[in-house]
TORKOL-4160 file (C-alpha; in steps of 0.2 Angstrom, whole numbers, padded with zeros to 4 digits, m for minus):
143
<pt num="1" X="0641" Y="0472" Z="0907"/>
<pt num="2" X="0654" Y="0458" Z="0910"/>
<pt num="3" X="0675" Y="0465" Z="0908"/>
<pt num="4" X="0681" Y="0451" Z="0895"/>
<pt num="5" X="0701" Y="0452" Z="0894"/>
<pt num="6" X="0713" Y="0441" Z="0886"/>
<pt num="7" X="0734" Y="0441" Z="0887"/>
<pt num="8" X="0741" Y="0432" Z="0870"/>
<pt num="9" X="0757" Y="0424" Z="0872"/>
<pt num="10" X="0769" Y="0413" Z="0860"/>
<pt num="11" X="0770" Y="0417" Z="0841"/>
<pt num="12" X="0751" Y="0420" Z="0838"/>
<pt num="13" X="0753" Y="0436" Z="0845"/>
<pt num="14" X="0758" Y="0450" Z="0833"/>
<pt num="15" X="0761" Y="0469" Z="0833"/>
<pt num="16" X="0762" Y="0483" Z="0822"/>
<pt num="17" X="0773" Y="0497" Z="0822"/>
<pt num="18" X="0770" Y="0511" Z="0812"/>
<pt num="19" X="0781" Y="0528" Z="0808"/>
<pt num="20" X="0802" Y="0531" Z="0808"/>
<pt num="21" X="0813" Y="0522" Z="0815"/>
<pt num="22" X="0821" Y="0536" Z="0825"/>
<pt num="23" X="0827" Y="0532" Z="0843"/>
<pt num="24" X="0812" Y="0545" Z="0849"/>
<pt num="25" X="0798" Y="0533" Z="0842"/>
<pt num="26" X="0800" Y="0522" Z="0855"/>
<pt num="27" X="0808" Y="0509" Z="0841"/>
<pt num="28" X="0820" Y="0500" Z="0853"/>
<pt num="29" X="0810" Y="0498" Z="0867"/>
<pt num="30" X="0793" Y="0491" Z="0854"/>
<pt num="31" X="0806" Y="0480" Z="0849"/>
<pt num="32" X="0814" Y="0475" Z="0867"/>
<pt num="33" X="0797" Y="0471" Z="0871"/>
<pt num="34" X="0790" Y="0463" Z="0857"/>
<pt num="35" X="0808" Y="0451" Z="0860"/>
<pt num="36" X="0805" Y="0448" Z="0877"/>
<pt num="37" X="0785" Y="0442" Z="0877"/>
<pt num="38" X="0787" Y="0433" Z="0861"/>
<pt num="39" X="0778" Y="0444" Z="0848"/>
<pt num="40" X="0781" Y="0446" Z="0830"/>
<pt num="41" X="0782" Y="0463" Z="0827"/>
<pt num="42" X="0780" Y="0471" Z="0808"/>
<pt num="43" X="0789" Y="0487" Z="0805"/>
<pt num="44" X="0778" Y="0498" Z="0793"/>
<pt num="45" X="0789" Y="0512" Z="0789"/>
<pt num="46" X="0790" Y="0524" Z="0771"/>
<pt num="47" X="0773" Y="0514" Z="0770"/>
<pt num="48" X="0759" Y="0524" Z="0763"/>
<pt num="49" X="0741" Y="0519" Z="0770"/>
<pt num="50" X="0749" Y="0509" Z="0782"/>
<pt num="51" X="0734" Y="0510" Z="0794"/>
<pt num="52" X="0725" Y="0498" Z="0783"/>
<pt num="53" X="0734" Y="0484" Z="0789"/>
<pt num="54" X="0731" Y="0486" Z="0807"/>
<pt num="55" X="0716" Y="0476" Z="0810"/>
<pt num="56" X="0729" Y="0461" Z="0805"/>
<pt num="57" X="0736" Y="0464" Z="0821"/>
<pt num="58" X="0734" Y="0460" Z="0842"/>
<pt num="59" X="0745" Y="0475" Z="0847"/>
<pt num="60" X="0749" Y="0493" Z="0841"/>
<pt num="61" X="0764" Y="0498" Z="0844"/>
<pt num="62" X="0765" Y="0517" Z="0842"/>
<pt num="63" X="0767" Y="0534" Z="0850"/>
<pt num="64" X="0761" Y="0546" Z="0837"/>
<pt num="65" X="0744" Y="0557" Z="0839"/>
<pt num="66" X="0736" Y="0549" Z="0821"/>
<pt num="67" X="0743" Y="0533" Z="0821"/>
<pt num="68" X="0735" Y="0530" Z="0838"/>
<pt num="69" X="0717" Y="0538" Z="0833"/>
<pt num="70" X="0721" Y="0525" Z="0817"/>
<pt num="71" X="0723" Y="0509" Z="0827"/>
<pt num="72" X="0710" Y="0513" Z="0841"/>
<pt num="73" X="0697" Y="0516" Z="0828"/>
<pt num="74" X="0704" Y="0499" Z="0822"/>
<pt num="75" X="0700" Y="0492" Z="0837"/>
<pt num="76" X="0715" Y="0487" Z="0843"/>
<pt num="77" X="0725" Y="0488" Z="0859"/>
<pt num="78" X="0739" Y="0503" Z="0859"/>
<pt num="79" X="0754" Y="0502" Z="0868"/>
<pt num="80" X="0764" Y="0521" Z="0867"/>
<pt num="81" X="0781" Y="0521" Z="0874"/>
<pt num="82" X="0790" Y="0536" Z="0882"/>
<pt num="83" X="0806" Y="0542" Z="0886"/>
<pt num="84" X="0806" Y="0558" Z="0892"/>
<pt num="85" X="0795" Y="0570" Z="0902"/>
<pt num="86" X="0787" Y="0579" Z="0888"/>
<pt num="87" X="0782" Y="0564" Z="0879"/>
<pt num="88" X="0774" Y="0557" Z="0895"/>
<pt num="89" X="0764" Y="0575" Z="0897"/>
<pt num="90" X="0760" Y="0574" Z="0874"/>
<pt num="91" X="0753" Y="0556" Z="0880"/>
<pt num="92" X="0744" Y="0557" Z="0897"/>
<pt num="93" X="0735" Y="0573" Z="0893"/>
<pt num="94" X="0728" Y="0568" Z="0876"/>
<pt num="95" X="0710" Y="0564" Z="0876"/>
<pt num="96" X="0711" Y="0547" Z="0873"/>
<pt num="97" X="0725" Y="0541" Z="0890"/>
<pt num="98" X="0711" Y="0530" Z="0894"/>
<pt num="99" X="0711" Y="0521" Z="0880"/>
<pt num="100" X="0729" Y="0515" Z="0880"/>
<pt num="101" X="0744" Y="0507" Z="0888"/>
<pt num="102" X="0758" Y="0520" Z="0893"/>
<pt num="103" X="0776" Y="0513" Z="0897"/>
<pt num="104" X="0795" Y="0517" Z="0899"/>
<pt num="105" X="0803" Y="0503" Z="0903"/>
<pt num="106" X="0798" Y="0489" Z="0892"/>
<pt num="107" X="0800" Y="0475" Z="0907"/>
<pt num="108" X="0784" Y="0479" Z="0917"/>
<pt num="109" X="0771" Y="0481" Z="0903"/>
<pt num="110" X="0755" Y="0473" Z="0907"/>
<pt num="111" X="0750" Y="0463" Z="0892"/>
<pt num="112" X="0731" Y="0462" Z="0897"/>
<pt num="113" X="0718" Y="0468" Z="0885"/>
<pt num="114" X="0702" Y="0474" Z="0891"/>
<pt num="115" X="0690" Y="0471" Z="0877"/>
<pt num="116" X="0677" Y="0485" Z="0887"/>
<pt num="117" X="0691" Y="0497" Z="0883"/>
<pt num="118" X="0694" Y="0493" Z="0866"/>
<pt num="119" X="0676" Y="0493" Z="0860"/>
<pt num="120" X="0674" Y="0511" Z="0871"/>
<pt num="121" X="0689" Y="0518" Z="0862"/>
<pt num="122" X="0685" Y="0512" Z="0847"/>
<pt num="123" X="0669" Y="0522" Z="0849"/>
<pt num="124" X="0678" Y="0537" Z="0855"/>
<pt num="125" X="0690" Y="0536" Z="0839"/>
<pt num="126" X="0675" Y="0536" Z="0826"/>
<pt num="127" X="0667" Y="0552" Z="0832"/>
<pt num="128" X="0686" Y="0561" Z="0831"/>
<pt num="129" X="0684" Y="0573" Z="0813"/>
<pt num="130" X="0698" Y="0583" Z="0808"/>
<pt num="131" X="0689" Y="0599" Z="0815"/>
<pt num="132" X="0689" Y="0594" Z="0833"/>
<pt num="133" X="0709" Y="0591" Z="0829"/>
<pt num="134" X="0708" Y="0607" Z="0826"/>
<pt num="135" X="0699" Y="0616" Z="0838"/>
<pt num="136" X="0710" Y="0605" Z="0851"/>
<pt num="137" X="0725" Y="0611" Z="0844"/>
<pt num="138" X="0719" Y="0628" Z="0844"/>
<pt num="139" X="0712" Y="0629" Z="0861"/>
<pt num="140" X="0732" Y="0619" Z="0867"/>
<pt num="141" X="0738" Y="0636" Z="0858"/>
<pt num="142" X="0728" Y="0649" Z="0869"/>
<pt num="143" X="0734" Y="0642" Z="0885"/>
């Protein structure tokens, strides 16, 4: 099967970003990036159900477990930002790495969406229950 991917630049672009806005959500860097490829970037925040809006959106912008399971079960592209060691680990040995884009430094993101990897995490997020969740956590516990 054909790779379609697409880059969207200039104002048509939009992003979402979902949770606080504490300095360890990544915040600041969503926003640097956002600023520096010309994206509109809506802050949900205090905003129950936000997942809702997500399909809206070209871009996720977040680095928490459920709002990613959220927005690749949307079918959108996640970007999860990271500024320290541990969150690097939290967000490479998570089941669904593949499935996203994981930066630091908000100058070298790639931009490109590989629609092949959307549509196989979106798959991958529909099968997720809240009892594997579990059982994940529990097995992260025995180790």
């Amino acid at each position: 099967m054909a790779q379609h991917s697409k880059i969207i630049i200039g104002t048509q672009a939009k992003a979402i970003f979902i949770g606080r806005l504490d300095e360890d959500t990544g915040i600041a860097a969503y926003r640097r990036l956002a600023k520096l490829r010309h994206i509109k970037l809506v802050e949900y925040t205090n905003t129950p159900d936000a997942a809702k809006f997500l399909p809206l959106f070209d871009y996720a912008f977040v680095s928490r477990y459920l709002t990613i399971l959220e927005a690749l079960k949307a079918g959108i592209a996640v970007f999860a930002h990271y500024n320290n060691p541990i969150k690097y680990d939290y967000l490479t040995l998570t089941p669904f790495v593949k499935y996203i884009h994981i930066f630091s430094d908000p100058l070298i993101v790639n931009l490109k969406i590989d629609s092949e990897e959307i549509s196989q995490g979106q798959k991958w997020a529909r099968t997720q229950t809240w009892t594997k969740l579990a059982k994940g956590y529990e097995r992260l516990w025995q180790k």
